[in-house]
C-alpha positions in Angstrom: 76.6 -1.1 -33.7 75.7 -3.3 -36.8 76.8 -2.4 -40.2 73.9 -2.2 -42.3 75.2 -4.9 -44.4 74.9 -6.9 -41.4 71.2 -6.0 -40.6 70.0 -6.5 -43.9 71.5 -9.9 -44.0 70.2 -11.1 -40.8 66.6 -9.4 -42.2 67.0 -11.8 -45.6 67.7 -14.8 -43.5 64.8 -13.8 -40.9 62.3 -13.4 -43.6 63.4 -16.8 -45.4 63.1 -18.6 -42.5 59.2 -17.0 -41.8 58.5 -17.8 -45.5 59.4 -20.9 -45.0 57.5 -22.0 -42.1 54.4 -20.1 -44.0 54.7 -22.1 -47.1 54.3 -25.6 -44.4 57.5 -26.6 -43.6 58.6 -28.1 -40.4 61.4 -25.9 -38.9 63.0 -29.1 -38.0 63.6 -29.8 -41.4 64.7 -26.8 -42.6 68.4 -26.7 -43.5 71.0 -23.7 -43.4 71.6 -24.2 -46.8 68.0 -24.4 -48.0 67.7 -21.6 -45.6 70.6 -19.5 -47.3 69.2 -20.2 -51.0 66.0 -18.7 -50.1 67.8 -15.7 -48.9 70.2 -15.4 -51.3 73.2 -15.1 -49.1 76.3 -17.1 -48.2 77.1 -19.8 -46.1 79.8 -17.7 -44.2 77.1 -15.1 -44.0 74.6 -17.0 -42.2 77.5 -18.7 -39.7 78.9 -15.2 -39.3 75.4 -14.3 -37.4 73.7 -17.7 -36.1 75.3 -20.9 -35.2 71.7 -22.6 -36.7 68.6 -22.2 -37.7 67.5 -21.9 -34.1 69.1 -19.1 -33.2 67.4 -17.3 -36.0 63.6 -18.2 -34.0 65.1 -16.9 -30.7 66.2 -13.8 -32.8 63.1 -12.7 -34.1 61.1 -13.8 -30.5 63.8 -11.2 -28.8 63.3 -8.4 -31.0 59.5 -9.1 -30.7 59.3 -9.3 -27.1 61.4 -6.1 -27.1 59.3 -3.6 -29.1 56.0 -4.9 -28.0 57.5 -4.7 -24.0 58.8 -1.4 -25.0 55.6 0.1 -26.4 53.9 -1.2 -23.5 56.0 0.4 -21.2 55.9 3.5 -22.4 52.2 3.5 -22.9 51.8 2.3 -19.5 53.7 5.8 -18.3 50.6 7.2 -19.6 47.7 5.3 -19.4 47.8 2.4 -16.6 44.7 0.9 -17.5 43.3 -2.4 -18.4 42.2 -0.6 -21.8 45.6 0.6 -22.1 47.1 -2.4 -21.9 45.1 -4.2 -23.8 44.5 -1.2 -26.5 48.9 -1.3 -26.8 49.0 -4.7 -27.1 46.1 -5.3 -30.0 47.7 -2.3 -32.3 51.3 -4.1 -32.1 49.7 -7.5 -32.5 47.6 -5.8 -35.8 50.5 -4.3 -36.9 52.5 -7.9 -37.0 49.5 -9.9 -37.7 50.6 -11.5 -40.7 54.3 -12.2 -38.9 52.8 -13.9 -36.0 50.6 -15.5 -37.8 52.8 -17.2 -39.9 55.4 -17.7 -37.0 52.3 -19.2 -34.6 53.9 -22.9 -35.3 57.2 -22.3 -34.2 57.0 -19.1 -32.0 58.7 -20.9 -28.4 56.4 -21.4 -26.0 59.3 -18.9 -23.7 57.5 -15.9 -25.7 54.2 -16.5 -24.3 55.2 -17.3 -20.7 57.2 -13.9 -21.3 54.1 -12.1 -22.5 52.1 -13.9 -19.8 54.5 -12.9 -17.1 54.4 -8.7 -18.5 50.9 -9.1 -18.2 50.5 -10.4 -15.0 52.8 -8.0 -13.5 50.8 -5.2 -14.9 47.4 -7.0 -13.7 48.7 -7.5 -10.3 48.9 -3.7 -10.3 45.9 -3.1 -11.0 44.4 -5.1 -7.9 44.6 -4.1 -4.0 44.5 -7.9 -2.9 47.6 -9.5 -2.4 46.1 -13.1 -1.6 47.1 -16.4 -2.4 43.8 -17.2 -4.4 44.5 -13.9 -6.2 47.8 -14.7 -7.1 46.0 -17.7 -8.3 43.5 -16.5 -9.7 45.7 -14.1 -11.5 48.0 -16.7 -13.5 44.4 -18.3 -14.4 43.4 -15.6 -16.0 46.6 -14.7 -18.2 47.1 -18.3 -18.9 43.8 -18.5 -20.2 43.6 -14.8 -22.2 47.5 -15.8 -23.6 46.1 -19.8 -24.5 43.1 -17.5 -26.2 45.2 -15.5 -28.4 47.8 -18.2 -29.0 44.3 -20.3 -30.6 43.7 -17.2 -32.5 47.2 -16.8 -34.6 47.0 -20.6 -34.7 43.8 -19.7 -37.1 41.5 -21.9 -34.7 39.0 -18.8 -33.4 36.6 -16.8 -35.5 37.2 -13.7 -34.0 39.1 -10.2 -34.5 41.9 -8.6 -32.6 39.7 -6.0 -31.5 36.7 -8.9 -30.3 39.6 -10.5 -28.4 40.7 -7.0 -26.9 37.1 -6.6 -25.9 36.7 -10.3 -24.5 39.9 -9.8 -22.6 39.2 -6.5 -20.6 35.7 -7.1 -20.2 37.2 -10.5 -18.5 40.0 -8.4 -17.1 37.3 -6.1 -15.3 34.7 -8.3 -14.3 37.6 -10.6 -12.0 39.2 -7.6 -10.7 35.6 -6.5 -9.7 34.9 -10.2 -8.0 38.4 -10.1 -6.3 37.8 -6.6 -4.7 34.5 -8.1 -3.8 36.5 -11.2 -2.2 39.7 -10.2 -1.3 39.6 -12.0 1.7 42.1 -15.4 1.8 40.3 -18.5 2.0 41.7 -22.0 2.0 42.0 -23.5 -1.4 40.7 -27.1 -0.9 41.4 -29.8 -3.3 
């Protein structure tokens, strides 16, 4: 277990880093020591956490992906819907709005396939068909709902969390409806 010394430092250096990228800077020019003067903590401090300024991004995707998988999860227990799911993921996304907002430039494109792949195991459950062109169809759709909200926190949609829940499960519904319409396989032609 961390000391809290630890976690607070690693919190300073986390938030430095965001308010850095926030006030336009590129993270590739970002330096460790411009990075531990905004902090206000030592070199030794930052090297005894992070090898560079890298590993600080990868940290904050991690503990990202790890509460807003967790709070799906457990919501899921309860309420394995396409409302649910999009309902969980909207009130963790408006509670970090600001965070990924300001992380949307250099938040690796690893935490969307992530999301995309949570998402498309939970849609998957949600339809009988097992097809090919669902499978298909399915990675269509979350790549184009996760390209949607990756626009939004990129500021280039005029829209709200809740119109992008709405967009999404209406979408959702209305291909899970077609597929059990046409579950049957048919031969993808080029």
């Amino acid at each position: 277990m961390e000391y809290r010394n630890s976690i607070r430092s690693k919190k300073l250096l986390q938030q430095a880093l965001i308010d850095l990228v926030a006030s336009g800077r590129e993270l590739s020019s970002i330096s460790v020591t411009e990075l531990v003067n905004k902090a206000d903590v030592n070199r030794g401090t930052f090297y005894n956490h992070y090898s560079n300024v890298y590993d600080i991004v990868n940290e904050i995707k991690d503990e990202m992906l790890t509460k807003m998988f967790g709070l799906i999860n457990t919501r899921a227990d309860t309420n394995n819907t396409i409302e649910g799911l999009f309902d969980v993921l909207t009130e963790y996304l408006k509670e970090n709005e600001q965070t990924f907002r300001q992380l949307a430039p250099i938040i690796p494109k690893s935490l969307y396939d992530k999301i995309k792949a949570q998402a498309l195991k939970l849609l998957s459950a949600q339809t009988n068909s097992k097809t090919k062109q669902t499978t298909i169809a399915l990675e269509f759709l979350t790549n184009s709902i996760a390209g949607t909200y990756i626009d939004y926190f990129e500021g280039r949609m005029d829209i709200t969390l809740d119109q992008l829940k709405l967009y999404s499960v209406t979408t959702t519904k209305l291909f899970l409806r077609f597929d059990e319409t046409y579950n049957k396989e048919k031969p993808i032609t080029k």
